[in-house]
CHARMM internal coordinates of N, CA and C (Angstrom, degrees):
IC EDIT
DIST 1 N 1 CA 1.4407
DIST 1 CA 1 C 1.5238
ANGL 1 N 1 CA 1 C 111.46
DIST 1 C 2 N 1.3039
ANGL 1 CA 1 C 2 N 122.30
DIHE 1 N 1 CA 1 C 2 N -23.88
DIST 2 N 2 CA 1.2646
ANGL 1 C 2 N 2 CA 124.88
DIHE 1 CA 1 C 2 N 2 CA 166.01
DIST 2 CA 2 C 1.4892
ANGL 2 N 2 CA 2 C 114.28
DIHE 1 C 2 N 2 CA 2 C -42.65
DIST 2 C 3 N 1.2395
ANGL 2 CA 2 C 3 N 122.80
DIHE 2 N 2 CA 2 C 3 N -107.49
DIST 3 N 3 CA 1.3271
ANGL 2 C 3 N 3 CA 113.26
DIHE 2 CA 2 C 3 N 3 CA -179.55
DIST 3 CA 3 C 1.2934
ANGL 3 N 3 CA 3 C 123.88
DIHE 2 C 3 N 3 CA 3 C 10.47
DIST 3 C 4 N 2.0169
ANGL 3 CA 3 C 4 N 110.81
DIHE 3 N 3 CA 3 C 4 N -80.11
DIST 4 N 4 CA 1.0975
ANGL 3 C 4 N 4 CA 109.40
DIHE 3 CA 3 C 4 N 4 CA -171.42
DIST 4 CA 4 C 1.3462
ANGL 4 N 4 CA 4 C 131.45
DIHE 3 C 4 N 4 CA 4 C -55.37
DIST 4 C 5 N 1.4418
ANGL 4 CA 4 C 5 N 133.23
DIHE 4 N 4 CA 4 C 5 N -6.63
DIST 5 N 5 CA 1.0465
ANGL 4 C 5 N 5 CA 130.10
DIHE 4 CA 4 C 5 N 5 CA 172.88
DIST 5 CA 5 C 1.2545
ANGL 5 N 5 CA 5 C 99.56
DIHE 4 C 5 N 5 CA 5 C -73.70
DIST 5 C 6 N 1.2454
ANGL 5 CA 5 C 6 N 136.58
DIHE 5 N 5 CA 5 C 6 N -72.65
DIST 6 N 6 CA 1.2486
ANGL 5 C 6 N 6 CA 134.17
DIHE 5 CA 5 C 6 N 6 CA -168.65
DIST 6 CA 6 C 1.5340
ANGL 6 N 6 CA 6 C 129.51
DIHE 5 C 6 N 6 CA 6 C -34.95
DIST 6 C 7 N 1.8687
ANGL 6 CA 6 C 7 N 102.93
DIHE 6 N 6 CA 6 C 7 N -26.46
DIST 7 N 7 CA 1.6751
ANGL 6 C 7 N 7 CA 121.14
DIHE 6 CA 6 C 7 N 7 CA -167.30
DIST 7 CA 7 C 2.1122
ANGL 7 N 7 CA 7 C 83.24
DIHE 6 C 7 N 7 CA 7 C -88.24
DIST 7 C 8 N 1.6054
ANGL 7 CA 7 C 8 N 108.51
DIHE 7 N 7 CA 7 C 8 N -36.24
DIST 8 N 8 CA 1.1792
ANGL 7 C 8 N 8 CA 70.21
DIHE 7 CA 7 C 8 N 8 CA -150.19
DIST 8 CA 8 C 1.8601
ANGL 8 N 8 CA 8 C 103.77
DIHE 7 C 8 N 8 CA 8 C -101.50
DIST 8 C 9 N 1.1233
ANGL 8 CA 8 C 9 N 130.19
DIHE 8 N 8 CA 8 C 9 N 8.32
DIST 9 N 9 CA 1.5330
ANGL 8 C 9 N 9 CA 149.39
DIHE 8 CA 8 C 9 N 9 CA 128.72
DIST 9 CA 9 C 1.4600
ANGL 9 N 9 CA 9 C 98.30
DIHE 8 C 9 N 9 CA 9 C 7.21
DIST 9 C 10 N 1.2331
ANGL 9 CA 9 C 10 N 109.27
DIHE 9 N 9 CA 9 C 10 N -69.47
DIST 10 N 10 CA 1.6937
ANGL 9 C 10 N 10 CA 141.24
DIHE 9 CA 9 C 10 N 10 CA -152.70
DIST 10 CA 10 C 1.5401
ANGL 10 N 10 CA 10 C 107.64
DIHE 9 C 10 N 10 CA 10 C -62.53
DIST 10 C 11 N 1.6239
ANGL 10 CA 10 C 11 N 116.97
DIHE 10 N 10 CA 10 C 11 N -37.28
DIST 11 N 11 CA 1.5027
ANGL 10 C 11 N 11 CA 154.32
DIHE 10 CA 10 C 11 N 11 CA 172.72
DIST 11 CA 11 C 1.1701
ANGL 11 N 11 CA 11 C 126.01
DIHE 10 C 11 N 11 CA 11 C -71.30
DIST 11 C 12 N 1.3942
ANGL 11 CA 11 C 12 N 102.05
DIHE 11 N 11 CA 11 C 12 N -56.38
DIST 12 N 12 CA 1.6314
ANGL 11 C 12 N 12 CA 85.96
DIHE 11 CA 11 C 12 N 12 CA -160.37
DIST 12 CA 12 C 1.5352
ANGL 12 N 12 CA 12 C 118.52
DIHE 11 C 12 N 12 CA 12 C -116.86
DIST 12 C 13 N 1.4533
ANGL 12 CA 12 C 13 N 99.35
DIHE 12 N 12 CA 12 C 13 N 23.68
DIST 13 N 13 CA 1.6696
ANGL 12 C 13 N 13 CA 115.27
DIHE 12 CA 12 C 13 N 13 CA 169.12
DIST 13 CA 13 C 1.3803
ANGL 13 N 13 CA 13 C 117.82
DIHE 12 C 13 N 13 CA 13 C -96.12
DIST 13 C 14 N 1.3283
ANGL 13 CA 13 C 14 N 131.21
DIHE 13 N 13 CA 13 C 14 N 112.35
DIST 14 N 14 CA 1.6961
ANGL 13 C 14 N 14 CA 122.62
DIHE 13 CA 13 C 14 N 14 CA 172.55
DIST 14 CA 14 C 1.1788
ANGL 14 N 14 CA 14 C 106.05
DIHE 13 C 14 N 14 CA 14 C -55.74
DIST 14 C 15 N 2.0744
ANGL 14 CA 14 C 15 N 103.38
DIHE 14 N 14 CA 14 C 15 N 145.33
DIST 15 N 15 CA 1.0031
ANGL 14 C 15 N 15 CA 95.47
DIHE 14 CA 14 C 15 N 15 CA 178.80
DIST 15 CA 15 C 1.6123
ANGL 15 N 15 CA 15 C 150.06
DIHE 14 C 15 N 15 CA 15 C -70.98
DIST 15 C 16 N 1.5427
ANGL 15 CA 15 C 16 N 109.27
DIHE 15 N 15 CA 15 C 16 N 0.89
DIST 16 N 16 CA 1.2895
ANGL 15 C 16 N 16 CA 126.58
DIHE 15 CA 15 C 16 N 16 CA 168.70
DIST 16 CA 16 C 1.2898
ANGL 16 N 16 CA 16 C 113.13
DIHE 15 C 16 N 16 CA 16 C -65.00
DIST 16 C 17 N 1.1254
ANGL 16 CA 16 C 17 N 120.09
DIHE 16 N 16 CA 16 C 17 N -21.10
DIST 17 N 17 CA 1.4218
ANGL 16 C 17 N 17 CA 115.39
DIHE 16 CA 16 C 17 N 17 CA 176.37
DIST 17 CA 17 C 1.7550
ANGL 17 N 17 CA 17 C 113.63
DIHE 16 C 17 N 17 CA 17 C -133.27
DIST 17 C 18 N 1.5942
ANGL 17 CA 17 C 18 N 119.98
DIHE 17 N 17 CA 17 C 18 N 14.29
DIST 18 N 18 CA 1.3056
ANGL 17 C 18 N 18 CA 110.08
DIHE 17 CA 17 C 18 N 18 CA 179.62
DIST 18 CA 18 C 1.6549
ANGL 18 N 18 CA 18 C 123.41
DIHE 17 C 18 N 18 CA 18 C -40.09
DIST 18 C 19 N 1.8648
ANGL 18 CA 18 C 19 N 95.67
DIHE 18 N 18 CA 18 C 19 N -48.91
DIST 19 N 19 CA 1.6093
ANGL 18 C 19 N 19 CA 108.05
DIHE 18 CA 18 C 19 N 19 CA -160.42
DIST 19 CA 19 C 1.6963
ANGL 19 N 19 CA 19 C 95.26
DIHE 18 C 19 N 19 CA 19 C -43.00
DIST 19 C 20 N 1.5203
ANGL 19 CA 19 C 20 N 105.29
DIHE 19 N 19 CA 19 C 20 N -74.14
DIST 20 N 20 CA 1.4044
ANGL 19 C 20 N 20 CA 126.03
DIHE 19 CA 19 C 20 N 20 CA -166.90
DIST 20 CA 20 C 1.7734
ANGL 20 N 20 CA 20 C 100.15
DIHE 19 C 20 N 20 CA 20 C -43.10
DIST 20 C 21 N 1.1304
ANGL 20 CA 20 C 21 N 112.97
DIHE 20 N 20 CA 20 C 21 N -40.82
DIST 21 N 21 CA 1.5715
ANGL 20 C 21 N 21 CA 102.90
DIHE 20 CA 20 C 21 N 21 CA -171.81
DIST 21 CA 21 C 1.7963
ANGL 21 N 21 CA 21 C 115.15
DIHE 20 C 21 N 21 CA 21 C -82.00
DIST 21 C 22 N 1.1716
ANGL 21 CA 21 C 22 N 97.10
DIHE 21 N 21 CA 21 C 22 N -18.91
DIST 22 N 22 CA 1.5216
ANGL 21 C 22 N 22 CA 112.87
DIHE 21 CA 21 C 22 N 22 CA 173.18
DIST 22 CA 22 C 1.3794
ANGL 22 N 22 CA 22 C 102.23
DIHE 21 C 22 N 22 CA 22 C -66.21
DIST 22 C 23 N 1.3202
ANGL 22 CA 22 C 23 N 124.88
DIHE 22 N 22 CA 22 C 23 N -66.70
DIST 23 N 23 CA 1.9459
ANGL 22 C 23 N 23 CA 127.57
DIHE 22 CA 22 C 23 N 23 CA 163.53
DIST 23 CA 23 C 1.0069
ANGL 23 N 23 CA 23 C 115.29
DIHE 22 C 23 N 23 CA 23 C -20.49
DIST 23 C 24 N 1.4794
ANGL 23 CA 23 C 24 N 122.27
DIHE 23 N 23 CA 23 C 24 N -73.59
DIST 24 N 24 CA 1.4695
ANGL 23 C 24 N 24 CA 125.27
DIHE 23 CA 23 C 24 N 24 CA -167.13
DIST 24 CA 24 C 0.7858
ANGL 24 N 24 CA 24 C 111.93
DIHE 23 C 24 N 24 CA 24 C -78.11
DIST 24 C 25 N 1.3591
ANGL 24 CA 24 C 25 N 154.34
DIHE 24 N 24 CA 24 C 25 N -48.09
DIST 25 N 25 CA 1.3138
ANGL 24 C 25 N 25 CA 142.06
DIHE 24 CA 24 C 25 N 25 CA 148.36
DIST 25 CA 25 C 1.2596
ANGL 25 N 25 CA 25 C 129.14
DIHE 24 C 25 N 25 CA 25 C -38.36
DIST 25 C 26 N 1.4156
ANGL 25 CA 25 C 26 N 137.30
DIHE 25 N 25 CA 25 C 26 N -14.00
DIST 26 N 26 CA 1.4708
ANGL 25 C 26 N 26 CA 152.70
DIHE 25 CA 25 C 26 N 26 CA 129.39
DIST 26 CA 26 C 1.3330
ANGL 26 N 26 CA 26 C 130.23
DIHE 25 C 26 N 26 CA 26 C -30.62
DIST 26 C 27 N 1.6558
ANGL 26 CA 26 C 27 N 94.49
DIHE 26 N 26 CA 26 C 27 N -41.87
DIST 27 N 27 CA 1.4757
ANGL 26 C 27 N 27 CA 99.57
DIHE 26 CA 26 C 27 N 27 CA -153.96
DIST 27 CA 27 C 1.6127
ANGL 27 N 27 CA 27 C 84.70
DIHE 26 C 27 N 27 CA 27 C -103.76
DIST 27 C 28 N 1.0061
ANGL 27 CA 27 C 28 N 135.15
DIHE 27 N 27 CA 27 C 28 N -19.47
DIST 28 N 28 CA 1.5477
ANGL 27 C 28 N 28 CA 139.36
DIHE 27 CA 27 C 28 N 28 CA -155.30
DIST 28 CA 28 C 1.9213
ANGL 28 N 28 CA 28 C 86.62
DIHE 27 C 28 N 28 CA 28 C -78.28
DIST 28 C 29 N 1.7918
ANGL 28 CA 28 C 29 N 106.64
DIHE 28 N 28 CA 28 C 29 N -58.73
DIST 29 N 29 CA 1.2930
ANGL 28 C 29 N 29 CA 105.39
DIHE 28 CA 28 C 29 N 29 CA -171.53
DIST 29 CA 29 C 1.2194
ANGL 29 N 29 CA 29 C 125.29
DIHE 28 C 29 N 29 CA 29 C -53.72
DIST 29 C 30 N 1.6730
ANGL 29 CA 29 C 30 N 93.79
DIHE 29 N 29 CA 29 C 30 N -31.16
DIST 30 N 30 CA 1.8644
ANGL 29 C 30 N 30 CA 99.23
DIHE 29 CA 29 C 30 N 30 CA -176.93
DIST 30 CA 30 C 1.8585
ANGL 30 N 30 CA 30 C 116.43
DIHE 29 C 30 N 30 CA 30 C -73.35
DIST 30 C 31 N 1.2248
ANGL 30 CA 30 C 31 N 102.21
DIHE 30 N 30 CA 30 C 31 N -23.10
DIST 31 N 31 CA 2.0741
ANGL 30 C 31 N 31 CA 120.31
DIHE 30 CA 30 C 31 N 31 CA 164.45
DIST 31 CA 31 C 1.5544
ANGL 31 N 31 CA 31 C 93.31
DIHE 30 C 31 N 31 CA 31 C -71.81
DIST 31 C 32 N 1.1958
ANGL 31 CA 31 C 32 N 145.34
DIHE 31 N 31 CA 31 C 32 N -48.95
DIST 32 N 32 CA 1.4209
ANGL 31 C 32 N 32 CA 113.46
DIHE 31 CA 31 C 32 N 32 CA -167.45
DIST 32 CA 32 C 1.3323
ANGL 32 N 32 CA 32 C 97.49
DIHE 31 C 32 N 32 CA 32 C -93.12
DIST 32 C 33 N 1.4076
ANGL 32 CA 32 C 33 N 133.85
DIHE 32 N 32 CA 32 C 33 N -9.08
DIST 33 N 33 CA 1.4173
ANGL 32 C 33 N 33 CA 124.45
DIHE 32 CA 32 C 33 N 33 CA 168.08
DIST 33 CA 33 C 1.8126
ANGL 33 N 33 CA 33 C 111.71
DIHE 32 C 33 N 33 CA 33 C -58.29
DIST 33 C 34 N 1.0727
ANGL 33 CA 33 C 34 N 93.25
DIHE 33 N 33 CA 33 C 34 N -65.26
DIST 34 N 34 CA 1.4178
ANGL 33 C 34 N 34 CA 108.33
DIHE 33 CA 33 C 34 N 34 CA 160.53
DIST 34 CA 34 C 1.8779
ANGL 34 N 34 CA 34 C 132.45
DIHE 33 C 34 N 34 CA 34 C -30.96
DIST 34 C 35 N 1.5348
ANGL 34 CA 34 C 35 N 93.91
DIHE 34 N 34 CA 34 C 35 N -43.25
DIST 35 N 35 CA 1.6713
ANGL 34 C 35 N 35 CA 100.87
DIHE 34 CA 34 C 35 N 35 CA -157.28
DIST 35 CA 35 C 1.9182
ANGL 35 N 35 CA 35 C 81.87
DIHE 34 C 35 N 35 CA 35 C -84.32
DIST 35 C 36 N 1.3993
ANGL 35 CA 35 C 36 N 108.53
DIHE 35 N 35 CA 35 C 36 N -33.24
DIST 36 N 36 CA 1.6886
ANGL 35 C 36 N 36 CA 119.05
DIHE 35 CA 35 C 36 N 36 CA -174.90
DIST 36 CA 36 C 2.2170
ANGL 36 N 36 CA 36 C 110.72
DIHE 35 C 36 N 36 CA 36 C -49.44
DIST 36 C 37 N 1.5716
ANGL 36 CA 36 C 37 N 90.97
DIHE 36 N 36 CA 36 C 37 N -49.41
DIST 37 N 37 CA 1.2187
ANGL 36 C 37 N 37 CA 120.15
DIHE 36 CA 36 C 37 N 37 CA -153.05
DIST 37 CA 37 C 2.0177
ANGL 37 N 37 CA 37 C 98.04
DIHE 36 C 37 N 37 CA 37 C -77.41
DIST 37 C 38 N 1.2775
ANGL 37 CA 37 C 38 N 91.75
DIHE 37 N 37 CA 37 C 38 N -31.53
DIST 38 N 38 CA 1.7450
ANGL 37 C 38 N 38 CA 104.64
DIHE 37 CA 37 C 38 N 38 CA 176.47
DIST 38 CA 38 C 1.4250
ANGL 38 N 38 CA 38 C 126.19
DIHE 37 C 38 N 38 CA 38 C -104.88
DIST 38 C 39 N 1.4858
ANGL 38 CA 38 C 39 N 110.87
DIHE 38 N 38 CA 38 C 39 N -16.99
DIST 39 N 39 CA 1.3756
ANGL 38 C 39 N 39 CA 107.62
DIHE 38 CA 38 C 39 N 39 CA 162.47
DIST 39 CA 39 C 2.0511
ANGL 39 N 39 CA 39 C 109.77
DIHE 38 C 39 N 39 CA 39 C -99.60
DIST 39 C 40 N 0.9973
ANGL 39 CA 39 C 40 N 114.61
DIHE 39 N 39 CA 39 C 40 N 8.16
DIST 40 N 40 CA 1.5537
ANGL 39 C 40 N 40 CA 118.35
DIHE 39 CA 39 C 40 N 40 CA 161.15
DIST 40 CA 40 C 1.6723
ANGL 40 N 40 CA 40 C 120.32
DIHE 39 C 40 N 40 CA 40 C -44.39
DIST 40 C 41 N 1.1551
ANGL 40 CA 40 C 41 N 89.86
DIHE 40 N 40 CA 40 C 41 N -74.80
DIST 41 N 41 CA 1.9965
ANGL 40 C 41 N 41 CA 102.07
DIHE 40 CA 40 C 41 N 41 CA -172.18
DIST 41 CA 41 C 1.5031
ANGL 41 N 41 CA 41 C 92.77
DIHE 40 C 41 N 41 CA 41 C -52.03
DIST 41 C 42 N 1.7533
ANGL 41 CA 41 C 42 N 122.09
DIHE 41 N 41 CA 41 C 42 N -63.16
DIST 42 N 42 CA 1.2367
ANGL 41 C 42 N 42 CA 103.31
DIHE 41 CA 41 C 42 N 42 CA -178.75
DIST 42 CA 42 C 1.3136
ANGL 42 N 42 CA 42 C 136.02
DIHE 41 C 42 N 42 CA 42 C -35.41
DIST 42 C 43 N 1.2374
ANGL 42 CA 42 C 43 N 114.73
DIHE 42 N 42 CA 42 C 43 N -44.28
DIST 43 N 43 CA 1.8916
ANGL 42 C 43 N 43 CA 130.95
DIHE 42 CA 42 C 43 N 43 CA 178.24
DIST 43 CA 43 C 0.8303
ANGL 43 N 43 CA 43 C 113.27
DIHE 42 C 43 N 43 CA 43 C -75.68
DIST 43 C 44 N 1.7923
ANGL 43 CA 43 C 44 N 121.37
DIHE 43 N 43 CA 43 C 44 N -21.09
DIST 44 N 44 CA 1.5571
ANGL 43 C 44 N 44 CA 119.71
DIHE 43 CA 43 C 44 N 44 CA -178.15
DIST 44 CA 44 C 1.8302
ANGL 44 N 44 CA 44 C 98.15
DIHE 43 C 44 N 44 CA 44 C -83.66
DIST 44 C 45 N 1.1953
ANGL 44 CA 44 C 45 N 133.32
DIHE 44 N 44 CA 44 C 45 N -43.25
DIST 45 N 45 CA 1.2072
ANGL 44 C 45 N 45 CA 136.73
DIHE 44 CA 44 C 45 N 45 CA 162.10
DIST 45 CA 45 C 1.6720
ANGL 45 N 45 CA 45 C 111.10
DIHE 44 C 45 N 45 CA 45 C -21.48
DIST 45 C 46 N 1.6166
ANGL 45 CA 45 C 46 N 100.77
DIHE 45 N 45 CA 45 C 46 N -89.91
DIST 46 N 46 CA 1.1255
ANGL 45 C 46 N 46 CA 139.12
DIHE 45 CA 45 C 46 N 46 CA -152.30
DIST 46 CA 46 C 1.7442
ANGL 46 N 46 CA 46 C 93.43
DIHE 45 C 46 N 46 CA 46 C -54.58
DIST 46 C 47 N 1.2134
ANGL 46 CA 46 C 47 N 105.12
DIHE 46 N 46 CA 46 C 47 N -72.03
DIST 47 N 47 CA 1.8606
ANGL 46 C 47 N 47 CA 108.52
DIHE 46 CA 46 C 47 N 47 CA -176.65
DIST 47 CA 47 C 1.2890
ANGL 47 N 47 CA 47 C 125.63
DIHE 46 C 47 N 47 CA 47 C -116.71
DIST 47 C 48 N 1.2550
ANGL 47 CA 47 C 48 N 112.06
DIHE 47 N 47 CA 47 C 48 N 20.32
DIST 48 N 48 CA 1.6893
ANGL 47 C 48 N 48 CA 128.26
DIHE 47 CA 47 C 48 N 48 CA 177.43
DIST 48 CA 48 C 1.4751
ANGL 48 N 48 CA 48 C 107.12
DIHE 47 C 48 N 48 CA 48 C 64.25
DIST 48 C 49 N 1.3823
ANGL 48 CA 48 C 49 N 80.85
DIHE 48 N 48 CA 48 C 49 N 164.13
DIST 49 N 49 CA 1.5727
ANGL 48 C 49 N 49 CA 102.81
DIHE 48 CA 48 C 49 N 49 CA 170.72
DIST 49 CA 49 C 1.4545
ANGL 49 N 49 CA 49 C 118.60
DIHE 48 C 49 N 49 CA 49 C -27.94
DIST 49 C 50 N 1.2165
ANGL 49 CA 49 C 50 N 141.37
DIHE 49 N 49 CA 49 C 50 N -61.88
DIST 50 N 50 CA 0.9840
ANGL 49 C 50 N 50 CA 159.83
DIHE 49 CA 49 C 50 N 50 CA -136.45
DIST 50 CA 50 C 1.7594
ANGL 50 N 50 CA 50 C 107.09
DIHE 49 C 50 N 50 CA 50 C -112.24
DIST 50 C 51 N 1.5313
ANGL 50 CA 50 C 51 N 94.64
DIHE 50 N 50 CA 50 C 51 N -10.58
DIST 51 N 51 CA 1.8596
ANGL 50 C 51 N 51 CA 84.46
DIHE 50 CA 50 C 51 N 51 CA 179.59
DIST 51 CA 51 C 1.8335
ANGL 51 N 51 CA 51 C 77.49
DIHE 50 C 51 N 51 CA 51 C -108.97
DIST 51 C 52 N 0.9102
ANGL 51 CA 51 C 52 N 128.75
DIHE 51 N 51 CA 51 C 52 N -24.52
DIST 52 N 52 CA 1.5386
ANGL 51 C 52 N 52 CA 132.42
DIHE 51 CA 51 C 52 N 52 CA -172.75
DIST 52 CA 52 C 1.6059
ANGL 52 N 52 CA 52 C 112.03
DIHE 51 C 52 N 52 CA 52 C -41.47
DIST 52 C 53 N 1.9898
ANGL 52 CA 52 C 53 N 87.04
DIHE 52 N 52 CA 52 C 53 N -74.90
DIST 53 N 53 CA 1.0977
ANGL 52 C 53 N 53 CA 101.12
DIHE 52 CA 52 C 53 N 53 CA 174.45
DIST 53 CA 53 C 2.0930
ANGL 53 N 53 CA 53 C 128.03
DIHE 52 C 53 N 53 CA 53 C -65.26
DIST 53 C 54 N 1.1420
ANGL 53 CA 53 C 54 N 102.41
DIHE 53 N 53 CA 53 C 54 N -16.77
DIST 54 N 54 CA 1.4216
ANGL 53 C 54 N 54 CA 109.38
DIHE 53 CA 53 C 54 N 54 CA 170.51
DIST 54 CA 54 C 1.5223
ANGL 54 N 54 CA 54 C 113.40
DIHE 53 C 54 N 54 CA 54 C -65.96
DIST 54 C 55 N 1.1846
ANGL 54 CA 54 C 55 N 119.48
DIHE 54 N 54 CA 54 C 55 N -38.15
DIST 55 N 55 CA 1.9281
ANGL 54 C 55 N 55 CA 137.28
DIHE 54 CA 54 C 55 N 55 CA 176.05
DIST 55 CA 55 C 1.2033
ANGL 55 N 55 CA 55 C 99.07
DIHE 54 C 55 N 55 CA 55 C -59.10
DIST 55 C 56 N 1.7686
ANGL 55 CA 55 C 56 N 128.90
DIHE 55 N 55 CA 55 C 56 N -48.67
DIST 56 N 56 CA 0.9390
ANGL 55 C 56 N 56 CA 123.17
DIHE 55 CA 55 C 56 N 56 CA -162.86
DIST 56 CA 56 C 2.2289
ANGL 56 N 56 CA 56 C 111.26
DIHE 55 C 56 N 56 CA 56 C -92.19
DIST 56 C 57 N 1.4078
ANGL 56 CA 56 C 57 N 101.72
DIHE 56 N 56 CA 56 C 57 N -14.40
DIST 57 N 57 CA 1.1307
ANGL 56 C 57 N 57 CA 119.03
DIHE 56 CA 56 C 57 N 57 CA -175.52
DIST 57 CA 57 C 1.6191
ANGL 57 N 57 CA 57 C 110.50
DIHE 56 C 57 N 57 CA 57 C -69.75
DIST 57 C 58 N 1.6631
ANGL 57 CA 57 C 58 N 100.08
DIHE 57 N 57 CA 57 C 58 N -27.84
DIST 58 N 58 CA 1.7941
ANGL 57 C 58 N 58 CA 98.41
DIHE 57 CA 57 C 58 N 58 CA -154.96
DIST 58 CA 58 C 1.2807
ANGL 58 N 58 CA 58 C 79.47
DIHE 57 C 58 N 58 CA 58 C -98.94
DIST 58 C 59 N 1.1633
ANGL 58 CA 58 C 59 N 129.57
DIHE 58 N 58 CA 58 C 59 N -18.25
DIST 59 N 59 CA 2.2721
ANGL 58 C 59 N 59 CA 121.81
DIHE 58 CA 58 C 59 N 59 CA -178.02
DIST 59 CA 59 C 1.1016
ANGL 59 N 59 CA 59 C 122.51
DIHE 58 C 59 N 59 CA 59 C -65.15
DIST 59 C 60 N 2.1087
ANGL 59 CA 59 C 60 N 86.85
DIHE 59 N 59 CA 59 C 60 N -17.07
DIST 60 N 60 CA 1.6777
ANGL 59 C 60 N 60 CA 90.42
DIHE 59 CA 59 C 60 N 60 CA -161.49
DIST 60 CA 60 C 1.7526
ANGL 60 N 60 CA 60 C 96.34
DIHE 59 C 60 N 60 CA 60 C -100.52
DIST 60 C 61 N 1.1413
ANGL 60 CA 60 C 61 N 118.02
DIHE 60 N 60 CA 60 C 61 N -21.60
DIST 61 N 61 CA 1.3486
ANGL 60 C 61 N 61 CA 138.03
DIHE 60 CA 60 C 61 N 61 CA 176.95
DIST 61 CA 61 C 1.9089
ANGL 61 N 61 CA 61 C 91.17
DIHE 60 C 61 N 61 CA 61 C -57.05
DIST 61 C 62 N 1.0791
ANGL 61 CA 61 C 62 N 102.94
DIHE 61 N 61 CA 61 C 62 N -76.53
DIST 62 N 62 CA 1.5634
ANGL 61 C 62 N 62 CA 116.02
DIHE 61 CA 61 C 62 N 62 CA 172.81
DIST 62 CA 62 C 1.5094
ANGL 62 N 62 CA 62 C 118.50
DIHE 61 C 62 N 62 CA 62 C -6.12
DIST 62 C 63 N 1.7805
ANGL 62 CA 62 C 63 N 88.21
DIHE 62 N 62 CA 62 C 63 N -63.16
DIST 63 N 63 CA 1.4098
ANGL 62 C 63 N 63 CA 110.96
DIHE 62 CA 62 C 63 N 63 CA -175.70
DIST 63 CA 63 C 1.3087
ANGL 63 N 63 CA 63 C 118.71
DIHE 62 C 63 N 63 CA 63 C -52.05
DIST 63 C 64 N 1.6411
ANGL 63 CA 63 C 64 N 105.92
DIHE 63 N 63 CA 63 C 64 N -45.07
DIST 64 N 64 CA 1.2226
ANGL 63 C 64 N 64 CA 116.18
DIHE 63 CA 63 C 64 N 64 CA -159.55
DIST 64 CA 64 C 1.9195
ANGL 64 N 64 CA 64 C 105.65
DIHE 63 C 64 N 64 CA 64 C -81.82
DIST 64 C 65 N 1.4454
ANGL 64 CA 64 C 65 N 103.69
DIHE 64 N 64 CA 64 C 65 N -37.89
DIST 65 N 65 CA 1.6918
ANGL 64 C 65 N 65 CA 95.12
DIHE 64 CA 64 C 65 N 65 CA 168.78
DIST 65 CA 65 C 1.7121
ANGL 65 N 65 CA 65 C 108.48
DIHE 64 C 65 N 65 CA 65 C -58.09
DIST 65 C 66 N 1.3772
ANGL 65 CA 65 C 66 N 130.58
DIHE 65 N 65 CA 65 C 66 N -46.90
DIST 66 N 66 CA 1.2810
ANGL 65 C 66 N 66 CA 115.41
DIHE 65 CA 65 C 66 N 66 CA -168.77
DIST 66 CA 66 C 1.6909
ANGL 66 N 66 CA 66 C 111.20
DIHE 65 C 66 N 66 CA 66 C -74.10
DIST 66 C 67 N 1.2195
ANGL 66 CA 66 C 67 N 120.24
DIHE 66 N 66 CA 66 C 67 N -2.55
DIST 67 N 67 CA 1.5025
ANGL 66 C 67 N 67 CA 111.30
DIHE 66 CA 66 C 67 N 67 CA -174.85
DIST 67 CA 67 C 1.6023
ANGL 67 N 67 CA 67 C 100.72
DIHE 66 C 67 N 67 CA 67 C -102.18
DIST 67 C 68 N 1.5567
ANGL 67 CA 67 C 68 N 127.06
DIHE 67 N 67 CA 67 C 68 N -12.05
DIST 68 N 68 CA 1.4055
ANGL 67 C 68 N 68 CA 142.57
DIHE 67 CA 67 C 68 N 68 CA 160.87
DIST 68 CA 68 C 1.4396
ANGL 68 N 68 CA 68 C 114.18
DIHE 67 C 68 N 68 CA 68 C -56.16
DIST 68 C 69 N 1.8468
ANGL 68 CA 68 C 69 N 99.56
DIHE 68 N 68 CA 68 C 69 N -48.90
DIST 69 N 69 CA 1.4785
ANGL 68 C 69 N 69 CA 95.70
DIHE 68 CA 68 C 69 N 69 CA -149.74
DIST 69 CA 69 C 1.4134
ANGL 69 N 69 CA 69 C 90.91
DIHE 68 C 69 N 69 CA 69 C -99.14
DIST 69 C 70 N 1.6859
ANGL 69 CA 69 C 70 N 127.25
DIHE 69 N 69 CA 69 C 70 N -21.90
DIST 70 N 70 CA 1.7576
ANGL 69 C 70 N 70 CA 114.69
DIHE 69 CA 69 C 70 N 70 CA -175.58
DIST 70 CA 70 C 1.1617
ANGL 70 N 70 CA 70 C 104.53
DIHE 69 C 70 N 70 CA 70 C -107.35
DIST 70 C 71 N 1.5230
ANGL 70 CA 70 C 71 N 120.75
DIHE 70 N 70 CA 70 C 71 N -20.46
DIST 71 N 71 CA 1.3765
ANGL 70 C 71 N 71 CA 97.64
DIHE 70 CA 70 C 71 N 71 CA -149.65
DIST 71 CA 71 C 1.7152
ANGL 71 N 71 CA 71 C 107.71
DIHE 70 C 71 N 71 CA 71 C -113.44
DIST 71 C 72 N 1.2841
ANGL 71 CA 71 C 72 N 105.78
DIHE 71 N 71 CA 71 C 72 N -24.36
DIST 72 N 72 CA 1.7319
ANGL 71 C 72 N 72 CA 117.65
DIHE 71 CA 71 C 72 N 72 CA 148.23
DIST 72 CA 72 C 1.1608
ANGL 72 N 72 CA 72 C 139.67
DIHE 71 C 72 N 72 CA 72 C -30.28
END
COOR INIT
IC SEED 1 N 1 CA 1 C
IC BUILD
């Protein structure tokens, strides 16, 4: 799912406002990169590996129905 944000950034901002929408939408990804990258060790602690990666499995599942159902 990475990538496509980045391809579609490029798209779906008019151009009167790409720059500004290119930012915030930049900066939003780089906070959940972040919020991902710092709540890890905690979850890896707390419910292991395997409940960690499952939290992060069903978001991505998540992801993937809403980019099916709106963005398709």
């Amino acid at each position: 799912m990475g990538p496509v944000m980045w391809v579609m950034l490029g798209e779906m901002f008019p151009n009167q406002i790409r720059g500004s929408g290119l930012a915030v939408r930049g900066l939003s990804q780089w906070t959940a990169n972040f919020a991902i990258t710092m709540t890890f060790p905690i979850l890896l602690s707390v419910i292991g590996l395997a409940g960690a990666y499952g939290i992060y499995a069903f978001f991505a599942l998540l992801s993937i129905i809403f980019v099916i159902k709106f963005i398709s």
